[in-house]
C-alpha positions in Angstrom: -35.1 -42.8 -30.0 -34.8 -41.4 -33.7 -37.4 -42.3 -36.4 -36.0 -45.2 -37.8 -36.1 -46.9 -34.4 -39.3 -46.0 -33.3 -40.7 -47.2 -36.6 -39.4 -50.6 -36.0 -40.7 -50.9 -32.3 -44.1 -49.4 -33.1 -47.4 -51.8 -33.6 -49.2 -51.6 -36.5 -52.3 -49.6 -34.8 -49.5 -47.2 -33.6 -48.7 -46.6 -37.0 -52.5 -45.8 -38.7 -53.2 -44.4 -35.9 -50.3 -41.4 -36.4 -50.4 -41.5 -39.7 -54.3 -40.9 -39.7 -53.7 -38.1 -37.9 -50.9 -36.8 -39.8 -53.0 -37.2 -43.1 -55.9 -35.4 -41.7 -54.0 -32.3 -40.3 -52.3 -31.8 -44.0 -55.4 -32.2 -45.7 -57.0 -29.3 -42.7 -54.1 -27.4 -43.2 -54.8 -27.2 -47.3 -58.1 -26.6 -47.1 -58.7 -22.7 -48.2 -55.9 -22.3 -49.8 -55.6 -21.5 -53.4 -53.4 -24.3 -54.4 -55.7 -27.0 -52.7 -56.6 -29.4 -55.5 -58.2 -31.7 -53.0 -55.4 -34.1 -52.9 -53.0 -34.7 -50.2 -51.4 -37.3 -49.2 -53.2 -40.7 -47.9 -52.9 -42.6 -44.0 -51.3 -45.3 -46.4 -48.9 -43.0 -48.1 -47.9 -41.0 -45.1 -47.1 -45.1 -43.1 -45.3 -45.8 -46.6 -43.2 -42.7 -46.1 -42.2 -43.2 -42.2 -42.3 -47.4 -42.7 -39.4 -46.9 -45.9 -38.0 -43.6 -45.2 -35.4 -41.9 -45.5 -35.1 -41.3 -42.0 -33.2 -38.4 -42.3 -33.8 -34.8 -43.2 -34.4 -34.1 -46.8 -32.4 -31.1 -46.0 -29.6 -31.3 -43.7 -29.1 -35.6 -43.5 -29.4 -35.2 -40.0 -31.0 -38.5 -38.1 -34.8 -37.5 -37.4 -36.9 -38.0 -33.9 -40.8 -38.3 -33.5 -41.7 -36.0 -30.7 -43.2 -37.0 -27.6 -46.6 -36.3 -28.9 -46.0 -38.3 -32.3 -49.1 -38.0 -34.5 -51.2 -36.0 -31.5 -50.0 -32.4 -33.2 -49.5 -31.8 -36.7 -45.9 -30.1 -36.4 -45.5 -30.5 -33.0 -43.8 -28.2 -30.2 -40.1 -27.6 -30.6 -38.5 -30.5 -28.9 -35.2 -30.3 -30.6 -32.5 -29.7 -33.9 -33.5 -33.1 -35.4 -37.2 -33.0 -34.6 -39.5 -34.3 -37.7 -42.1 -32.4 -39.7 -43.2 -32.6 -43.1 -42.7 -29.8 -46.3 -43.9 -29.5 -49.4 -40.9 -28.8 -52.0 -43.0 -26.2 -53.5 -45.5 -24.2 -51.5 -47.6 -23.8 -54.2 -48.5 -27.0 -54.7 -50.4 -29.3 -51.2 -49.3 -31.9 -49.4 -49.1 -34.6 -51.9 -46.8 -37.0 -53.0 -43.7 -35.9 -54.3 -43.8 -32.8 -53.2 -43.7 -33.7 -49.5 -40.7 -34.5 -47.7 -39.3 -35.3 -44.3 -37.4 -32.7 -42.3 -36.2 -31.0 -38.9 -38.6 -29.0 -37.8 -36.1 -26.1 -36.8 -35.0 -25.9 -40.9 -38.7 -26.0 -42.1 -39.3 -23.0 -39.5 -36.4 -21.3 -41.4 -37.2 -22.4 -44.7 -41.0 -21.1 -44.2 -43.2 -20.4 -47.3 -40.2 -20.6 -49.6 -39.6 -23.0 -52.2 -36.3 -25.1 -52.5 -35.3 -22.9 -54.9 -35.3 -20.1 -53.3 -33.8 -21.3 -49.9 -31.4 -22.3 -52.4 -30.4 -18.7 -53.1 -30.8 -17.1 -49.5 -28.7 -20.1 -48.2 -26.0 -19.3 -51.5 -26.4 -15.3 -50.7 -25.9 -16.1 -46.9 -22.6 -17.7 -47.7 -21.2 -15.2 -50.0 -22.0 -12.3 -47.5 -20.3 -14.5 -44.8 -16.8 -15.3 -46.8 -16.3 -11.3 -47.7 
């Protein structure tokens, strides 16, 4: 079942309660850092985001999937290619809106601390070294 389908066959308890827990572990994962401004993204915002969408990767288009622990585990296990987790455009600014987008969990691994940009460049770099 991808994302798009399981949002349309969940309840509306399912959904606050995930996206509680969701909202919680972003704002726990800012806390300490120096770019925490003590926003983050809401319970409401993060149901806006998985009620409208997109569905699909920010990065790669691919169809996403909750994990069988939806909402239990803030970037859950590796359960597969398309597996969803959330990343922030910019690390260097939190979890907040518009700087937070849906993606597989096996590109975010790759992608790491690194802003857009500069995946941007490795990814360009990669190529080039590839096509010699």
């Amino acid at each position: 079942m991808d994302l798009s389908e399981w949002v349309q066959q969940c309840t509306a308890e399912e959904l606050r309660g995930v996206s509680e827990r969701i909202s919680k572990a972003m704002l726990k994962k800012s806390k300490g850092k120096s770019w925490f401004t003590g926003e983050y993204m809401s319970p409401e915002q993060v149901a806006d985001r998985l009620v409208n969408g997109p569905h699909t990767c920010f990065f790669t288009d691919v169809n996403l999937v909750p994990s069988p622990t939806f909402g239990s585990q803030y970037n859950n296990a590796q359960y597969g290619r398309s597996q969803l987790s959330w990343d922030r455009l910019d690390p260097t600014i939190g979890y907040v809106p518009g700087n937070v987008v849906l993606c597989c969990l096996w590109f975010n691994k790759l992608k790491s601390s690194m802003s857009t940009d500069q995946m941007i460049v490795c990814l360009e770099k990669l190529l080039e070294m590839r096509n010699r």
